[in-house]
C-alpha positions as CSV (number, residue, x, y, z in Angstrom):
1,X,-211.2,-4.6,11.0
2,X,-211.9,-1.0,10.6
3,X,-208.6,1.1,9.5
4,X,-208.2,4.7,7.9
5,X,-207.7,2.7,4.7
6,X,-211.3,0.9,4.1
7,X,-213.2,3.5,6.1
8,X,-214.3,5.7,3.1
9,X,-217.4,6.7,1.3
10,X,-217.0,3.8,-1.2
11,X,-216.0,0.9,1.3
12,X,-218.0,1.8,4.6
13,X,-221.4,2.9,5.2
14,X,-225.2,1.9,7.1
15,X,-225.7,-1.6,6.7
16,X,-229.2,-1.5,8.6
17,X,-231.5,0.3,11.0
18,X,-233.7,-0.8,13.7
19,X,-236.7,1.5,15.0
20,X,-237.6,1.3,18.3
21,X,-240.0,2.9,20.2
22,X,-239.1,6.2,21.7
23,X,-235.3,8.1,22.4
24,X,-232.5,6.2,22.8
25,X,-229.6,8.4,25.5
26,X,-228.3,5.2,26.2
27,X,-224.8,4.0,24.6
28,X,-225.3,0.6,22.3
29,X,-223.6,-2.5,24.3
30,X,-222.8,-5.8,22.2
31,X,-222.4,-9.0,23.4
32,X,-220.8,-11.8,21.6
33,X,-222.0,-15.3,21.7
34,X,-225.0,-15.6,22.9
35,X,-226.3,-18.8,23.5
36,X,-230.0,-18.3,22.3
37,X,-232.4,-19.4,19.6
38,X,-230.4,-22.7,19.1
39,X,-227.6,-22.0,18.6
40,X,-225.1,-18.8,19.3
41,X,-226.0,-14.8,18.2
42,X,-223.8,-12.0,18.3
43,X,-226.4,-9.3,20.3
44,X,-226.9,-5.5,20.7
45,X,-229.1,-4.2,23.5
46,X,-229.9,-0.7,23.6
47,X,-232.7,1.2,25.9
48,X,-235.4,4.3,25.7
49,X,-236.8,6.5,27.4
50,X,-240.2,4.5,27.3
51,X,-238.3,2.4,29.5
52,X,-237.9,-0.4,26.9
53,X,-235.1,-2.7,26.8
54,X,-234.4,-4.2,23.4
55,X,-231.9,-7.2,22.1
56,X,-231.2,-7.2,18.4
57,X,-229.0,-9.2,16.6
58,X,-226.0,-7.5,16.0
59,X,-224.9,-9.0,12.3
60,X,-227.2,-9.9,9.9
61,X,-229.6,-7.1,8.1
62,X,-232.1,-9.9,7.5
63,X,-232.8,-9.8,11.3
64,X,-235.0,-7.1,11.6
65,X,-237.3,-8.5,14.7
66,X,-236.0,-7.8,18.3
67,X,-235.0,-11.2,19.6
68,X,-236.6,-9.9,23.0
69,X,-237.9,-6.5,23.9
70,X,-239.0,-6.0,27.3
71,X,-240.8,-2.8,28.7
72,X,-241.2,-1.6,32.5
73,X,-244.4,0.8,32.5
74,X,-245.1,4.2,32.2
75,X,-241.9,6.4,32.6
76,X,-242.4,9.8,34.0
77,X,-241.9,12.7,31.8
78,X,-241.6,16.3,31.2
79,X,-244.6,17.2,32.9
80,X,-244.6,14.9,36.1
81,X,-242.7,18.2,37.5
82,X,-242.4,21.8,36.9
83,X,-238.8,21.3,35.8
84,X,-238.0,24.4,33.9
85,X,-236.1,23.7,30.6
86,X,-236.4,21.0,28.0
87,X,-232.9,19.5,28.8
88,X,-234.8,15.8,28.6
89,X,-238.0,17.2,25.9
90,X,-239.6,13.8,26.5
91,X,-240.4,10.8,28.3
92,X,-237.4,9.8,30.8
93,X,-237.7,6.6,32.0
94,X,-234.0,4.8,31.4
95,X,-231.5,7.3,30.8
96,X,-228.1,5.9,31.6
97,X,-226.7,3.4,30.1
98,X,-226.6,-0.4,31.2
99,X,-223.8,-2.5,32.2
100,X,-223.5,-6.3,31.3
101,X,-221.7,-9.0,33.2
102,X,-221.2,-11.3,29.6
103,X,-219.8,-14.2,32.3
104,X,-222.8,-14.3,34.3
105,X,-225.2,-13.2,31.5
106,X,-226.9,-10.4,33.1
107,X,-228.3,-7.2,32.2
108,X,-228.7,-4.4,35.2
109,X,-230.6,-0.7,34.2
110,X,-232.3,1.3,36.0
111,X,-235.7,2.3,35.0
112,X,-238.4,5.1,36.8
113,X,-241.6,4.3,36.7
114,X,-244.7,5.5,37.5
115,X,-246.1,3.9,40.5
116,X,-249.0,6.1,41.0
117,X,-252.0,7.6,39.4
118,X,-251.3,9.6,36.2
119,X,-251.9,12.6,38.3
120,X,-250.5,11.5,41.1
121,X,-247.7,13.1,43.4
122,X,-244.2,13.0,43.2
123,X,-244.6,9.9,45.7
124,X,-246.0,8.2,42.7
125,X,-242.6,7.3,40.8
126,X,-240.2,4.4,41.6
127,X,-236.8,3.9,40.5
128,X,-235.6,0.1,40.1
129,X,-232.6,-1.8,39.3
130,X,-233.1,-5.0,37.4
131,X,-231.2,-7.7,36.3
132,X,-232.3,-9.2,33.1
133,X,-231.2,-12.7,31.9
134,X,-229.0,-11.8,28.4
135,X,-230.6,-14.1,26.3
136,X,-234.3,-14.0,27.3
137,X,-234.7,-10.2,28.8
138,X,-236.1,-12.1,32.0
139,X,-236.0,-10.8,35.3
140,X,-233.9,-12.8,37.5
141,X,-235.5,-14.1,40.5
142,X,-234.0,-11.2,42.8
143,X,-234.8,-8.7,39.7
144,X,-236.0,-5.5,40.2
145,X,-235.2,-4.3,43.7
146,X,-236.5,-0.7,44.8
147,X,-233.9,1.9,44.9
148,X,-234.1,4.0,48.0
149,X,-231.7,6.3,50.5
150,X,-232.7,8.8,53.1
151,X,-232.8,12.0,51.1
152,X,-233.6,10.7,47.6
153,X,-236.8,11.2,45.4
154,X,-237.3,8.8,42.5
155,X,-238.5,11.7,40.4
156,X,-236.0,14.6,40.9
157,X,-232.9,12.0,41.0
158,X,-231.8,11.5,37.5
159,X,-229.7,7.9,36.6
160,X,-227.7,9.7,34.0
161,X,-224.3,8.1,34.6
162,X,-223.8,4.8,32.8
163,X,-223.8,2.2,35.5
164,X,-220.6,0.8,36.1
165,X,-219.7,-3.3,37.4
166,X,-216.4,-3.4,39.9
167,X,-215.4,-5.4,42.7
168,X,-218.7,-8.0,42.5
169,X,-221.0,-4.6,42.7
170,X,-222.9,-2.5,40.6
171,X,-222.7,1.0,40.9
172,X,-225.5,3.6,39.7
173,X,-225.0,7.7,40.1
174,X,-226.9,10.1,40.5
175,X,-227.7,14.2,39.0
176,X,-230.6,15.6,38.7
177,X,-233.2,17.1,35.8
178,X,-232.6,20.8,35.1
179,X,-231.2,21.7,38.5
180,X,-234.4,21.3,40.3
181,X,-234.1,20.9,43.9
182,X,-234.5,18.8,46.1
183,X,-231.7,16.9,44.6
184,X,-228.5,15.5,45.5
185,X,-225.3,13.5,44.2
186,X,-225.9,10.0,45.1
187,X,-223.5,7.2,44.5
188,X,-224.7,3.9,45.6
189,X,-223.4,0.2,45.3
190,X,-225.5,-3.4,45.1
191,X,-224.5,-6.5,45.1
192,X,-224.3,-8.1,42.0
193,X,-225.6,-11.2,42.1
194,X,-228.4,-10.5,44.9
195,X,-229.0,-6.8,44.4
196,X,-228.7,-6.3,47.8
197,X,-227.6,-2.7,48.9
198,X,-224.0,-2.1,50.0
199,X,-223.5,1.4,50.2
200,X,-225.1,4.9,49.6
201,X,-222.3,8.0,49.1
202,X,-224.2,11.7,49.0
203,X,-222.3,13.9,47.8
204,X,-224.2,16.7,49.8
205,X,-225.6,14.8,53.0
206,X,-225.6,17.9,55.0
207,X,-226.4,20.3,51.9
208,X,-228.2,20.1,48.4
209,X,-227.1,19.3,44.9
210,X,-224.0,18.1,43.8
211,X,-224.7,15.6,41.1
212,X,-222.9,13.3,39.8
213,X,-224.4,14.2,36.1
214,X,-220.9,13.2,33.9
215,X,-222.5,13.4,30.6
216,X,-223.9,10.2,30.8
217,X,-219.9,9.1,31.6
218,X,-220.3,6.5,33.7
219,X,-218.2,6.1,37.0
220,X,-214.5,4.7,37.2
221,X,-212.6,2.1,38.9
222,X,-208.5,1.8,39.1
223,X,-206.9,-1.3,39.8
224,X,-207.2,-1.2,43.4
225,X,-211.5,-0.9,43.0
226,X,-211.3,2.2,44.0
227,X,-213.8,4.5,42.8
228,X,-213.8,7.7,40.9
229,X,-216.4,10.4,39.9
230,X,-216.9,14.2,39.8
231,X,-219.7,16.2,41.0
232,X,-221.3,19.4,40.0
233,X,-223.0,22.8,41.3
234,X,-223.9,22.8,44.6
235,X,-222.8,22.7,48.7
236,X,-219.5,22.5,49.6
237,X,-217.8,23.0,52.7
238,X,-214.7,20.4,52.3
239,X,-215.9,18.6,55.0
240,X,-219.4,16.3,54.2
241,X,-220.2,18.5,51.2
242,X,-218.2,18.5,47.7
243,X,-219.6,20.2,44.8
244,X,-217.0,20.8,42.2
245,X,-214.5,18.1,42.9
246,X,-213.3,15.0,42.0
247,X,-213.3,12.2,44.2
248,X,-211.9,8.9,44.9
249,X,-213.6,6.2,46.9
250,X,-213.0,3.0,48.6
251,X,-215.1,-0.3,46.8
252,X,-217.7,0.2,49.3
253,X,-217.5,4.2,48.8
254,X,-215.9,5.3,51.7
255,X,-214.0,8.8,50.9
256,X,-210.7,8.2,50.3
257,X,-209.3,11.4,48.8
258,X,-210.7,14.5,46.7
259,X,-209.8,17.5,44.8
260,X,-211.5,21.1,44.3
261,X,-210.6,23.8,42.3
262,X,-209.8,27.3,43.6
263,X,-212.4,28.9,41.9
264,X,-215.1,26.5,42.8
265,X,-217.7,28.7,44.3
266,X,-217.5,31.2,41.1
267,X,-218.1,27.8,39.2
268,X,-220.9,27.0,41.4
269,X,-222.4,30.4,40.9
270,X,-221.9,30.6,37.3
271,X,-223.8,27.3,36.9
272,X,-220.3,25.9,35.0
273,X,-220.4,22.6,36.3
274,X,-217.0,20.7,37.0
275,X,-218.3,17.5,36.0
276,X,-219.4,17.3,32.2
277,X,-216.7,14.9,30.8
278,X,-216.4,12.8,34.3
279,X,-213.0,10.4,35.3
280,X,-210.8,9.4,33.0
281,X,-207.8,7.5,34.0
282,X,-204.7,7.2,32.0
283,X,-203.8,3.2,31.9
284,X,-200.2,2.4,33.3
285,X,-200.2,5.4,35.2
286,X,-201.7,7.3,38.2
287,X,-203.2,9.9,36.7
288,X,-206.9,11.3,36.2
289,X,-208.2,13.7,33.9
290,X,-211.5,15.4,33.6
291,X,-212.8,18.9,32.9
292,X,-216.0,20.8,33.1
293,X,-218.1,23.8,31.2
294,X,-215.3,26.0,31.8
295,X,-213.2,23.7,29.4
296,X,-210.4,24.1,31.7
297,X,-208.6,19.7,31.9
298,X,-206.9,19.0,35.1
299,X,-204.7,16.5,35.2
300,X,-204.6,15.3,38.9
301,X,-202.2,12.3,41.0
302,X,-204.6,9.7,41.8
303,X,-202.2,8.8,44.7
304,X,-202.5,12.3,46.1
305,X,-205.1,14.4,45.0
306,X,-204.5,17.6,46.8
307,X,-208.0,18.7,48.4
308,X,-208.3,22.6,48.0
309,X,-207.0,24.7,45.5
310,X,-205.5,24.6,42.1
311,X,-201.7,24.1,42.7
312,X,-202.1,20.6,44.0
313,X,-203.4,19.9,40.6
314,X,-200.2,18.3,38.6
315,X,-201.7,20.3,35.5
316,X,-204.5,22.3,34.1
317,X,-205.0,24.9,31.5
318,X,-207.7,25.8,28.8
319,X,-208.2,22.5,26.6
320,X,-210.8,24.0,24.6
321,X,-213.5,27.0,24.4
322,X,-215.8,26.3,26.6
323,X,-218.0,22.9,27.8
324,X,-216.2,19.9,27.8
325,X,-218.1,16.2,27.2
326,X,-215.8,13.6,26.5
327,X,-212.6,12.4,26.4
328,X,-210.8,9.7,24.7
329,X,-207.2,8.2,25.3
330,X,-205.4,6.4,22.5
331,X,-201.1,4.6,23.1
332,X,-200.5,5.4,19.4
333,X,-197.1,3.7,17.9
334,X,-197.0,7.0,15.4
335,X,-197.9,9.4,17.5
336,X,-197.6,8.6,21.3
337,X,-199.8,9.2,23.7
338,X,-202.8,11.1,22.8
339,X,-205.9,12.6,24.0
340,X,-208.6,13.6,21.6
341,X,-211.3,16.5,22.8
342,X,-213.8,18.5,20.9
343,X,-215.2,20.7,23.2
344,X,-218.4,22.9,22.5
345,X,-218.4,25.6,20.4
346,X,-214.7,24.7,19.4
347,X,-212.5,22.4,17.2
348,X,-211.8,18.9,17.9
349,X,-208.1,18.9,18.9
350,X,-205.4,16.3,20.2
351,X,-202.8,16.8,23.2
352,X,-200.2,14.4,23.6
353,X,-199.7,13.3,26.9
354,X,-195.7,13.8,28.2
355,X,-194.6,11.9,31.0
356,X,-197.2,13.3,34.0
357,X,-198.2,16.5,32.0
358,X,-200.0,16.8,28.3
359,X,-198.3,19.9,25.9
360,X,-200.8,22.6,26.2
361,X,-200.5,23.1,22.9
362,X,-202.3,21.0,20.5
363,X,-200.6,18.1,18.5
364,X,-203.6,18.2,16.0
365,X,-206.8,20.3,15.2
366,X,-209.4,20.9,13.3
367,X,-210.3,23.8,11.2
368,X,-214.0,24.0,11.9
369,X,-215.5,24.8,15.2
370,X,-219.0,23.1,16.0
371,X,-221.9,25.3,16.3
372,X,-223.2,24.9,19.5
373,X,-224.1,22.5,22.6
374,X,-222.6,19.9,23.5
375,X,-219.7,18.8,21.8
376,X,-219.0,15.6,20.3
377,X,-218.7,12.4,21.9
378,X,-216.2,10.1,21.1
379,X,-214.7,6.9,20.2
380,X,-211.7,5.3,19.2
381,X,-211.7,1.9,17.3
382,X,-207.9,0.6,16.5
383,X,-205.9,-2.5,16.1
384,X,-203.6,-2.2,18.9
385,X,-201.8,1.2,18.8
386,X,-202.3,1.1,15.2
387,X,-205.0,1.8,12.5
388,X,-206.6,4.0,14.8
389,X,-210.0,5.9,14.0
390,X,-212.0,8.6,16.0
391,X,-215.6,8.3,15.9
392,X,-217.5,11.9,16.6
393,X,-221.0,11.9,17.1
394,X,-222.5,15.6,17.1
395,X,-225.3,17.4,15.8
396,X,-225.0,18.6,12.6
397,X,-226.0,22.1,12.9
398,X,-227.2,24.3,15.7
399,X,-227.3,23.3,19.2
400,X,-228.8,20.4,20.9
401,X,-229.2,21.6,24.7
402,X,-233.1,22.2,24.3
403,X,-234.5,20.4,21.7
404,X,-233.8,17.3,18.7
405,X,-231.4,18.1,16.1
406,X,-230.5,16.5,13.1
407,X,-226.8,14.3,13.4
408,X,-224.0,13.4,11.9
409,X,-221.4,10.5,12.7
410,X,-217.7,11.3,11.8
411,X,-214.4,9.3,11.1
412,X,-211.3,10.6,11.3
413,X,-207.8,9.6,11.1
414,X,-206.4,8.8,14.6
415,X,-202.9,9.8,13.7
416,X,-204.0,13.0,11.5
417,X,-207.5,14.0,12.8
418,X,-207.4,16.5,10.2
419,X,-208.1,13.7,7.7
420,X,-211.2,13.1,7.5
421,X,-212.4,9.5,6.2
422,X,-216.0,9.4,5.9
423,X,-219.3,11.0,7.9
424,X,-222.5,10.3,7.6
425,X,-223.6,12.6,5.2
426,X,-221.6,12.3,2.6
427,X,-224.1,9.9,0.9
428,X,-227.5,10.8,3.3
429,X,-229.4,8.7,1.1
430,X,-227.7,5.5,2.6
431,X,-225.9,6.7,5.9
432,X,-227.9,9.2,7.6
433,X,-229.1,8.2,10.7
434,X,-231.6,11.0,11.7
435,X,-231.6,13.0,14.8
436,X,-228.6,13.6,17.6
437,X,-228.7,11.3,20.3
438,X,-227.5,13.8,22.8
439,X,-224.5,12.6,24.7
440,X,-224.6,9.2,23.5
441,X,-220.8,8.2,21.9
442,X,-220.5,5.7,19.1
443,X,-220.0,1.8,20.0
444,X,-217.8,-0.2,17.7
445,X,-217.5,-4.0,18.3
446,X,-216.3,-6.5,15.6
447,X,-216.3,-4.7,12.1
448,X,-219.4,-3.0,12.7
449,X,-220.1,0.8,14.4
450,X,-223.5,1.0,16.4
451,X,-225.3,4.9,17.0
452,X,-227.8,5.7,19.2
453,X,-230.3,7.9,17.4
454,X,-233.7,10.6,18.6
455,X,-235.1,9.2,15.2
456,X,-236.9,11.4,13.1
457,X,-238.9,13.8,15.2
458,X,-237.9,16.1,17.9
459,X,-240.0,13.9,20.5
460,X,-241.1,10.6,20.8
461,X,-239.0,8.9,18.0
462,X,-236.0,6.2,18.3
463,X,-233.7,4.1,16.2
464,X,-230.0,3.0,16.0
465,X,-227.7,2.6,13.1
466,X,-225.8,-0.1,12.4
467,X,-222.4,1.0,10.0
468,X,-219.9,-1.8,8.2
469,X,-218.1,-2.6,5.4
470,X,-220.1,-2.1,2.1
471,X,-220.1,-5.3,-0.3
472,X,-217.4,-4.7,-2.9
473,X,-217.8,-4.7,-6.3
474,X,-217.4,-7.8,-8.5
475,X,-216.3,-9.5,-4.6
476,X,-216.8,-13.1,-4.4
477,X,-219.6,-14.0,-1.9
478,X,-218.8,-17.1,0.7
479,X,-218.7,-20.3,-0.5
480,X,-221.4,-22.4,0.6
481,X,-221.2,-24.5,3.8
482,X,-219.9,-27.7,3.4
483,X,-220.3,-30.7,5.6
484,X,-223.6,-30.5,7.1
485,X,-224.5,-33.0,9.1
486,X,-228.0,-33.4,11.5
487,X,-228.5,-35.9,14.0
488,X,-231.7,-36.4,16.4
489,X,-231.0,-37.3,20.6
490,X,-234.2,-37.4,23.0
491,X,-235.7,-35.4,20.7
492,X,-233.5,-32.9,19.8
493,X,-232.4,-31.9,16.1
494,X,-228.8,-30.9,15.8
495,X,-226.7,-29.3,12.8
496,X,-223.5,-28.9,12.2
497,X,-221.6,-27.4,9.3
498,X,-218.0,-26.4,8.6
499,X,-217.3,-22.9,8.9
500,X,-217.2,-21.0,5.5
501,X,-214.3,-18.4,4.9
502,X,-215.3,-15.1,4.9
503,X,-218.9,-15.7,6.5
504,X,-219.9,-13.3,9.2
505,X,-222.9,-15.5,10.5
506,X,-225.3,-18.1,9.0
507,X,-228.4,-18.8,8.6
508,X,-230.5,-22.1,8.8
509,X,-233.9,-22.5,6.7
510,X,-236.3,-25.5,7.0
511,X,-238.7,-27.2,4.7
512,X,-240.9,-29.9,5.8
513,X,-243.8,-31.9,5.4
514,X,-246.0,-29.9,6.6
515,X,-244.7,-26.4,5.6
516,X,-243.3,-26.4,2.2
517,X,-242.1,-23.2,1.8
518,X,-238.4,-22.8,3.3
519,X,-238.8,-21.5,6.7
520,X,-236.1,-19.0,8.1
521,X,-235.4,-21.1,11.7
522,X,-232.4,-19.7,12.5
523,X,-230.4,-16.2,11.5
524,X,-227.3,-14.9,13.0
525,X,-225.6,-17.8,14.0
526,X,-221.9,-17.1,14.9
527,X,-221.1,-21.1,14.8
528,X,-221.5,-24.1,12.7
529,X,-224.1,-25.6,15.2
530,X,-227.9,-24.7,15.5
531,X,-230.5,-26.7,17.4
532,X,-234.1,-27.1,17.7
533,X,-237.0,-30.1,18.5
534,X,-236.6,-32.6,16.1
535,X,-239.7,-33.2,13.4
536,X,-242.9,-35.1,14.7
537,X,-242.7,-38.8,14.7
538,X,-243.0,-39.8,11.1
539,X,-242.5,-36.7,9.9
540,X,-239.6,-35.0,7.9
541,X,-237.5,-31.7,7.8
542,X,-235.0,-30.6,5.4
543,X,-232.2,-28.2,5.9
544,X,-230.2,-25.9,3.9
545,X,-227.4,-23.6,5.3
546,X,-226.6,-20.3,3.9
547,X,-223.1,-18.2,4.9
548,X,-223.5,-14.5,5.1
549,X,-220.8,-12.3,5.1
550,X,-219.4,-8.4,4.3
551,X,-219.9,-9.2,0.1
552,X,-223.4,-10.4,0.6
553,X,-225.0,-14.4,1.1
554,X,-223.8,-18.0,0.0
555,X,-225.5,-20.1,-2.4
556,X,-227.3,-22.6,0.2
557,X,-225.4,-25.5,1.4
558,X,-226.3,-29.3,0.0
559,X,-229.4,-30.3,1.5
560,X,-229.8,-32.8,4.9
561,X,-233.0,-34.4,5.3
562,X,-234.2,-35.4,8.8
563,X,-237.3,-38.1,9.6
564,X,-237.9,-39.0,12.6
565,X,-239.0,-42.6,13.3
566,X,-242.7,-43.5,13.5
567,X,-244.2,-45.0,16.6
568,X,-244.3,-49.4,16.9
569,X,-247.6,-50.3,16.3
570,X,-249.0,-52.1,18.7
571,X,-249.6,-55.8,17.8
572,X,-253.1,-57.5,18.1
């Protein structure tokens, strides 16, 4: 829906906002057709560090309300330890971001908690996973279960890595905050259905450190379940320990294979972690890419990945100036295949991928370097291998790694990233989304581009931005809904309209006789059918349906007037 051709200042900006209550580091997820409410609702659920979980509708502007909001208790924060920089400057309670099972309808995160006094300990935090019914925010019966290994400390491990769903498990990773020890790389696997523990992988059983930090990149699965990630600073020894490597595990995270760079202690020491853009592997092939701080990209065999030292790597070179924080593969019919990075401190650029190797010289740059940390993290929203468009969330100025900074959402032409189509500033008044949610890329689901945001302050703030198609001018609006029908069964009302051309969603309002005033009783509904308990006996409801769509809302339907019957009297 979104192409370089109506992604512009005049055709595309914010549509709404929604405030919620603290930072959200966590990566927007939409789910489409929701059974909820009466009816189905296309849904956005995003998370903060309050460790809140919220469920928005997705579509309609007039939806401001959460449909659910759920919160898990007092998060720990900046001061439950002497951590030693301001890489988190706030609460941290859910940092990485969820992963949905849309068959089953579940929710998992992973929240810390305190579990102590206010005071208390380091003893006094909990991490849980939960698993939270889509449609209601509900724990499920097994939901939460305590997370727990020999060597790990609910405070000092950090859930950073987006949680991943492969092979009937969940899969949570583990860094740490600020490289304070005790800390190591965990990787462990539940069940997904009872939360049951499978596995527990540390990356440093016999050492320290090690995390599995990724940006916030979740883990990686090929075709086989197999399991991908890459670690950071800390122990090595090629044996139990792997800092600074990537490695491949079994479903049930057994070590299958791994790679380390030659110069992995001077990375170690240097504090240029290997890990900052994670796994990435290229579909179709057996290859996986990832780089670090050092903005070196390795391009490794998954079928062989070498162990020790650099020339078992199939590739690697300098891909940009310094840290690198995401990557982002696009099969383009115009261009090939490309990979888009914009590293920190440097220009975004694309490198076209060459049988097993990418040219090490760029296909496409920028001509303006970003200012500081991190770079941007990216999307890509197409139709196919065409109509591509790069999303780039980054600050806008300065650098990001130690406190809130104002941000800025790019588009860019995926065959020509040196066109740019719109960004969020262009028009601040409308589009501006407040501060950088560091780390957090751009979600773009069915027309419509979601952003994490810090809000407006530099602590203690949240919101997300929701970006579309702008009405057009002199456009014609939907046609109102035609064929609405009603009909009560044991009690229950149902509607049911034809579907309007060019409506989004629709919405259902009620008079009655006993609330005169129409009644907003049902928003965001994806299909012609909505439900609800049918009026009192004796009583009457009338309904009107209204279609909204990109060029704004219908005229409301013809009207269908409900009464249910009044009880027999009973005879003398």
């Amino acid at each position: 829906m979104l192409t370089p051709a109506n992604v512009n200042q005049a055709q595309f900006g914010m549509l709404f906002k929604r405030v919620v209550d603290d930072q959200i580091y966590t990566q927007p997820l939409v789910v489409t057709g929701v059974a909820i409410d009466g009816g189905t609702r296309d849904l956005v659920y995003v998370t903060t560090v309050n460790n809140s979980v919220y469920a928005f509708d997705a579509n309609d502007a007039a939806a401001s309300a959460p449909v659910w909001h759920v919160n898990f208790g007092t998060p720990a924060n900046l001061h439950s330890e002497n951590f030693g920089c301001l890489d988190i400057n706030g609460q941290m309670g859910i940092i990485g971001t969820p992963v949905i099972d849309k068959a089953r309808g579940v929710l998992y995160v992973v929240a810390l908690t305190r579990a102590g006094a206010a005071n208390g300990p380091r003893t006094g935090f909990l991490q849980r996973l939960h698993a939270l019914d889509l449609a209601t925010g509900a724990d499920l019966p097994e939901s939460p279960v305590t997370i727990s290994a020999p060597d790990f400390n609910a405070l000092m491990q950090n859930q950073r890595p987006a949680l991943m769903l492969a092979n009937g498990m969940v899969y949570l990773g583990y860094a740490s905050h600020c490289d304070k020890d005790p800390y190591h790389g965990f990787l462990m696997a539940y069940d997904a259905k009872t939360l049951t523990q499978i596995s527990v992988f540390n990356t440093s059983p016999t050492g320290s450190e090690a995390s599995i930090w990724q940006s916030g990149q979740g883990p990686a699965a090929d075709a086989d379940g197999n399991v991908y990630v890459v670690t950071g600073n800390g122990s090595w020894d090629g044996v139990r320990n792997f800092s600074e490597s990537f490695l491949k595990l079994t479903p049930r995270l057994k070590l299958l294979d791994w790679f380390t760079p030659t110069n992995h202690l001077a990375l170690d020491k240097e504090d240029t972690d290997l890990n900052s853009s994670g796994a990435t592997l290229i579909p179709g092939t057996h290859l996986v890419l990832g780089g670090g701080k050092e903005g070196v990209l390795y391009t490794l065999d998954a079928r062989n990945l070498g162990h020790l030292g650099d020339e078992h790597a199939l590739q690697h070179f300098q891909a940009t100036a310094s840290h690198l924080h995401s990557l982002v593969y696009w099969q383009s019919a115009h261009s090939g295949d490309l990979l888009y990075v914009w590293g920190q401190r440097d220009k975004a650029k694309v490198y076209r991928l060459e049988g097993e190797k990418l040219g090490e010289t760029p296909l496409m740059m920028r001509d303006i370097p970003n200012e500081g940390h991190p770079g941007a993290m990216l999307s890509l929203s197409a139709n196919g291998d065409k109509d591509g468009v790069l999303w780039a969330a980054i600050h806008a100025t300065g650098d990001s790694w130690h406190e809130s900074r104002p941000g800025i959402l790019h588009a860019y032409d995926g065959d020509d990233i040196r066109h740019e189509l719109w960004n969020s500033l262009q028009v601040p008044t409308r589009d501006d989304c407040g501060e950088y949610s560091k780390m957090a890329p751009p979600t773009i689901a069915n027309g419509m581009v979601y952003l994490s945001s810090f809000g407006t302050e530099n602590v203690g703030t949240g919101q997300f931005c929701v970006y579309g198609s702008l009405p057009a001018k002199d456009a014609i609006k939907p046609a109102p809904p035609t064929g609405v029908k009603a009909t009560i069964l044991s009690g229950v009302l149902t509607l049911t309209w034809n579907v309007s051309p060019g409506a989004r969603d629709y919405r259902v309002l009620r008079t009655s006789t006993l609330e005169l005033e129409a009644k907003l009783v049902g928003v965001g509904l994806t299909t012609g059918k909505f439900t609800e308990p049918a009026p009192e006996r004796g009583e009457s409801a009338t309904y009107t349906i209204v279609a909204v769509g990109t060029n704004g809302v219908s005229e409301r339907s013809d009207a269908v007037k409900m009464t249910s019957p009044k009880p027999k009297q009973m005879e003398d």
